[in-house]
C-alpha positions in Angstrom: 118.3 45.2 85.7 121.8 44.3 87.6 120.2 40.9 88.0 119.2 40.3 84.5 122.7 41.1 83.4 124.0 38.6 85.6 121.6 35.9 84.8 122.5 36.7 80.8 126.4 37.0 81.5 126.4 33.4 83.2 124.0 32.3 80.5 126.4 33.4 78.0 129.2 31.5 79.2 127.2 28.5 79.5 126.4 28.8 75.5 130.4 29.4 75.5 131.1 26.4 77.3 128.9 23.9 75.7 130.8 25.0 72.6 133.9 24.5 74.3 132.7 21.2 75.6 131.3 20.3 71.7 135.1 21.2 70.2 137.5 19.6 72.8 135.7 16.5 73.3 133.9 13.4 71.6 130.4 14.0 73.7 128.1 14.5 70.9 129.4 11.4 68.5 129.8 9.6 71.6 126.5 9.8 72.4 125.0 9.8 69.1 126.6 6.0 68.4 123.4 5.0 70.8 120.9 6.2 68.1 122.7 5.1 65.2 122.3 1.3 64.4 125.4 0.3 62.7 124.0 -3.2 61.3 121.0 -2.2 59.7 123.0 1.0 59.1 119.9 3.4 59.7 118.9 5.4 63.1 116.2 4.2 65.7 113.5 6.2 64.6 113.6 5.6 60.4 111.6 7.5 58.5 109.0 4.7 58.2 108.5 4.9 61.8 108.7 8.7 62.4 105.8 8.4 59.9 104.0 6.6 62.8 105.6 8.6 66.1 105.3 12.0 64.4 101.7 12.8 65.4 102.5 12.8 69.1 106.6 13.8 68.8 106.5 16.6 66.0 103.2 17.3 64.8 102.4 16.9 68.2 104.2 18.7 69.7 104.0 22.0 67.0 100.3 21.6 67.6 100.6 21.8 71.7 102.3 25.3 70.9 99.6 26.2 68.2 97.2 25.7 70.8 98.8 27.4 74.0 99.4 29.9 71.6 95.4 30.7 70.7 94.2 30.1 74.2 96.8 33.1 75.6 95.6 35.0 72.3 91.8 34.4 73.3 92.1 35.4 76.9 93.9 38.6 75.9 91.9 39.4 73.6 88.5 38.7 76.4 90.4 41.4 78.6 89.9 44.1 76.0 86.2 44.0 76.7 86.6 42.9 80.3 88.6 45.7 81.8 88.6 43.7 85.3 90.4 41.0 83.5 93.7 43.1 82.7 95.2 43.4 85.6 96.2 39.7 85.5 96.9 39.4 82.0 101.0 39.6 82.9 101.3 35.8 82.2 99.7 35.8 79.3 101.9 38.0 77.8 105.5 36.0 78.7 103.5 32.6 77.4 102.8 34.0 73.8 105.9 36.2 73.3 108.0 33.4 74.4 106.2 31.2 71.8 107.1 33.6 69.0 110.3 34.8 70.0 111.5 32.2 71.4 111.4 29.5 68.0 111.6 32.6 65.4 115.4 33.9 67.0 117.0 30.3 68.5 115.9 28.1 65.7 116.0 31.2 63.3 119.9 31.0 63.8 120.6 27.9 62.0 120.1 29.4 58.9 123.4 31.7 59.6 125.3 28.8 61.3 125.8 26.3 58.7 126.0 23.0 60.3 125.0 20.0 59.1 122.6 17.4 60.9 124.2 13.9 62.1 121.9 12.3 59.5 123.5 14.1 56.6 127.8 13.6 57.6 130.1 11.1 56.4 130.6 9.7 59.3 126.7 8.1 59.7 126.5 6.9 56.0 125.5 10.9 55.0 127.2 12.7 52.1 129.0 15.8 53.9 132.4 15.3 56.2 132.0 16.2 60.2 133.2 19.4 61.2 132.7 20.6 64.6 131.3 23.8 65.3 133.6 26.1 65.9 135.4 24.7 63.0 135.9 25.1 59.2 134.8 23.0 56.5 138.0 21.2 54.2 139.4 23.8 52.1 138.3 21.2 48.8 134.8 20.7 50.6 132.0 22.6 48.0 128.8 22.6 49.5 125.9 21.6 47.4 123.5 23.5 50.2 124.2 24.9 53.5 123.9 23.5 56.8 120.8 24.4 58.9 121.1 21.8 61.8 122.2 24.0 65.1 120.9 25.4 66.8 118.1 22.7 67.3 115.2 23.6 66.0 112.4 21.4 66.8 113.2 21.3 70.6 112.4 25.0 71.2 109.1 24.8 70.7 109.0 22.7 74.2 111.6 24.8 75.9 109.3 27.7 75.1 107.3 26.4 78.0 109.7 27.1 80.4 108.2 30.7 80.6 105.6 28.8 82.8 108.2 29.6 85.5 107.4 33.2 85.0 103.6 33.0 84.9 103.0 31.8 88.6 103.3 33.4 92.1 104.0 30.4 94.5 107.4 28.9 94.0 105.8 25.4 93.8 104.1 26.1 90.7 106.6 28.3 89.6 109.3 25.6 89.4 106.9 22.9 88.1 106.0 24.8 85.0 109.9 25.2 84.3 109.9 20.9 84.6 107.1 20.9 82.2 108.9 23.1 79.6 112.1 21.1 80.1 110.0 17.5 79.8 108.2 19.0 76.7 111.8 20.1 75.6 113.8 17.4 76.2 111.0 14.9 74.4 111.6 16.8 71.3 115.3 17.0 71.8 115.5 13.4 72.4 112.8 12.2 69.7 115.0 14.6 66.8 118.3 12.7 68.1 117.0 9.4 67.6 116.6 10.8 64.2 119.4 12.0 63.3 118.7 15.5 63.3 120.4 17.1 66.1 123.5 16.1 68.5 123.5 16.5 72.1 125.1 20.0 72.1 122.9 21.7 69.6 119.7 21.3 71.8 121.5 21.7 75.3 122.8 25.1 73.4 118.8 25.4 72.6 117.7 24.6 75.8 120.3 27.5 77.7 119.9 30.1 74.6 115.5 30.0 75.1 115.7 30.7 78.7 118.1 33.6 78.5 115.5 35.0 75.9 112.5 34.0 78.3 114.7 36.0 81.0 114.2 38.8 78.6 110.7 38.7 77.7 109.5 38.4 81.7 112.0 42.0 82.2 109.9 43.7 79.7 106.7 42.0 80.4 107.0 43.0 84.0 108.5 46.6 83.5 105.3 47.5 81.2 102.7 45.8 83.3 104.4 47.5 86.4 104.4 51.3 84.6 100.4 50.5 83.6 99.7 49.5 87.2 101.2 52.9 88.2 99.1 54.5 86.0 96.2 53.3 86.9 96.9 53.7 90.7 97.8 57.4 90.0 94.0 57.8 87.6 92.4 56.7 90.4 
């Protein structure tokens, strides 16, 4: 438990600092000048051609989960009528629950935070002025409709798979399941900033925000499946 504290405490100043980071400096609109193109005043990947890129970048990627999602469901549920099968159904278990919890609470938040996406600010063309996080909007500033840009949304559904760390023995495996999740992750993070959608720091908040809750789900995961190996030691 000690552990998991101090893998959450130093998780929880690295969500601190990349605010920090996002307030002091010019990172994100630094950056973001790459995917905006000034002369044809429109960002690389225009809605005409997200029309086209969508089906392996964001459908594509919603449907990956969809399906991880139904084969750890399946097998799970093929363990209730094969008994043998339980005793390894562990990483099964971190894979969905970090499929559900991990989108539902990190992309759940930008309904409280009230930022707007690059696409949408003054300062790209959009119709509402650029105000950093941690900041307040202009005192004569009505808002139409709230902000739901950060955290980023679309890229937790890839960083969910870096519970794959958690659902191997050997380290090898173990550490190329977390490169998957953060190559599926950072293709959706990178695909919604050539949108428009999301700046730098709202997916690298993503990215640090879903493994802390991953940490989470693999303590409970393992706590119960440890207690139900007990018990099944001691009925024996």
């Amino acid at each position: 438990m000690m552990k998991l504290i101090t893998k959450l405490t130093i998780g929880f100043f690295l969500l601190a600092a990349v605010l920090l980071l996002e307030y002091f400096t010019d990172w994100d609109t630094d950056l973001q000048e790459y995917f905006f193109d000034r002369p044809h005043n429109r960002w690389l990947i225009y809605p005409e051609l997200h029309k086209k890129l969508s089906v392996f970048f964001y459908k594509g990627i919603k449907t990956l989960l969809a399906v991880t999602a139904l084969c750890c469901l399946a097998r799970l549920a093929l363990s209730i009528r094969q008994k043998q099968l339980r005793p390894d159904n562990k990483p099964y278990w971190i894979m969905l629950l970090s499929i559900i919890f991990v989108p539902a609470l990190i992309a759940g938040a930008k309904y409280v935070t009230n930022v707007y996406c690059p696409y949408q600010l003054n300062i790209y063309n959009g119709l509402y002025p650029f105000v950093r996080i941690l900041e307040s909007y202009p005192a004569d500033f009505i808002q139409p409709k709230p902000g739901r840009c950060f955290p980023a949304g679309h890229a937790t559904a890839g960083f969910a798979f870096m519970a794959l760390f958690f659902c191997f023995d050997t380290p090898w495996k173990r550490w190329l399941g977390l490169a998957v999740g953060l190559a599926v992750g950072w293709t959706a993070a990178l695909y919604q900033m050539y949108r428009g959608q999301h700046f730098l720091s709202h997916s690298v908040f993503s990215m640090i925000a879903a493994f802390m809750v991953i940490l989470l789900i693999n303590e409970i995961v393992s706590r119960l499946t440890a207690a139900k190996n007990d018990k099944r030691l001691t009925e024996k």
